[in-house]
C-alpha positions in Angstrom: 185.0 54.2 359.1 181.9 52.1 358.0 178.5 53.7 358.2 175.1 52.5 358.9 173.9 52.7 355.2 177.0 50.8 353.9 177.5 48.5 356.9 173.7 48.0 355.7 174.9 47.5 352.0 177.2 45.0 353.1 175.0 43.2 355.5 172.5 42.0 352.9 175.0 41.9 349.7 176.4 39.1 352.5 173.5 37.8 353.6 172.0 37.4 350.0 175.4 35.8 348.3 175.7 33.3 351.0 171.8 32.3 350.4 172.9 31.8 346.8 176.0 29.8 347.5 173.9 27.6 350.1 170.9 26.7 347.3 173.5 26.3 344.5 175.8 23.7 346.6 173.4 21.9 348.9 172.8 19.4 346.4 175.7 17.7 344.4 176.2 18.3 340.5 178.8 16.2 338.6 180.3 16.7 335.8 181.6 13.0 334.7 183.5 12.5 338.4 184.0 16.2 339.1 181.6 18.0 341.8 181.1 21.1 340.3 178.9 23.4 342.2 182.1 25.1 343.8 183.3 26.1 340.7 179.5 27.5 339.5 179.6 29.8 342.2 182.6 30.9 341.8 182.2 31.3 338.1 179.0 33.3 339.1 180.6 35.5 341.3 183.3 36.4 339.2 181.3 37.1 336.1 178.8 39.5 338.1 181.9 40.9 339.7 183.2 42.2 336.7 180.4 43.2 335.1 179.8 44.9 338.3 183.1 47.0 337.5 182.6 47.7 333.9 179.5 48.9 334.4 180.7 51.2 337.5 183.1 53.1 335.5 180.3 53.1 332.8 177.9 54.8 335.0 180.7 56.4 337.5 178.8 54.5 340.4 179.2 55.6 344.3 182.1 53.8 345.8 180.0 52.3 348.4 177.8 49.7 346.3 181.2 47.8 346.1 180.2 47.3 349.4 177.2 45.6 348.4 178.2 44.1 345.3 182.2 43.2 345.1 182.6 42.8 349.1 179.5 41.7 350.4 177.4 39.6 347.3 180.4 38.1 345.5 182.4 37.9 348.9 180.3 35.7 350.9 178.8 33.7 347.3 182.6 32.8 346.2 184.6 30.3 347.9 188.2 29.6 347.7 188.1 27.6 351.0 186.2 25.1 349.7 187.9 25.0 346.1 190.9 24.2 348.1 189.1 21.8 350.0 187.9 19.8 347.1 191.4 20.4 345.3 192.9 18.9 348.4 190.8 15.7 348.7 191.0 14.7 345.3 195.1 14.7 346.0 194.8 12.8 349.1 193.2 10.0 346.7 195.4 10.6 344.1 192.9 11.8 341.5 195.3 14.1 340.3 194.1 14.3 336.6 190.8 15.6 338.5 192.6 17.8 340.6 194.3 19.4 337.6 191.1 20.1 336.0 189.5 21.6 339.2 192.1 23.9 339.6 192.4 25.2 336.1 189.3 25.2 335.8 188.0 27.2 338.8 190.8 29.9 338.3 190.9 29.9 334.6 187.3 30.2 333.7 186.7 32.6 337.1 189.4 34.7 335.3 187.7 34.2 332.0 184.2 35.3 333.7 185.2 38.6 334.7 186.4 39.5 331.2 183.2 38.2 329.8 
């Protein structure tokens, strides 16, 4: 069972990676024809989530700042509802070439960001 102090943890680990994801995608940023601030936060996210666990086992970190960190900050700033959203709509108008890159690219280089 959840505690007050980690309930807390993950209270503002969420409250502070959804702020994020809202500044970072309220406005649009292209690359060529490609919206990618979906794929920033997500890249974000995944680097700081794996940093997150290198450095844990580094400095054999309490269990409960995942709660912050991995559940609540990266949880609530990544978003793979609105990756498939955008993945969707570019194949409803047969952008496909687009899609394609939106999808390698946001699992790809998410992948590649928690190795980094």
């Amino acid at each position: 069972m959840v505690k007050g102090f980690e309930l807390g943890l993950l209270a503002v680990g969420g409250i502070l990676g959804t702020f994020l994801r809202y500044k970072i995608t309220e406005s649009p940023l292209l690359l060529g024809a490609l919206q990618i601030n979906v794929l920033i936060v997500n890249l974000i996210g995944s680097f700081i989530l794996g940093l997150f666990f290198v450095l844990s086992t580094q400095w054999n970190l309490d269990t409960k700042y995942a709660l912050f960190t991995a559940v609540g900050f990266c949880g609530s700033l990544t978003t793979m509802s609105a990756f498939a959203l955008e993945s969707s709509n570019l194949m409803e108008n047969k952008q496909f070439g687009l899609m394609a890159i939106n999808i390698l690219s946001n699992v790809g280089l998410s992948i590649g960001a928690i190795f980094a």
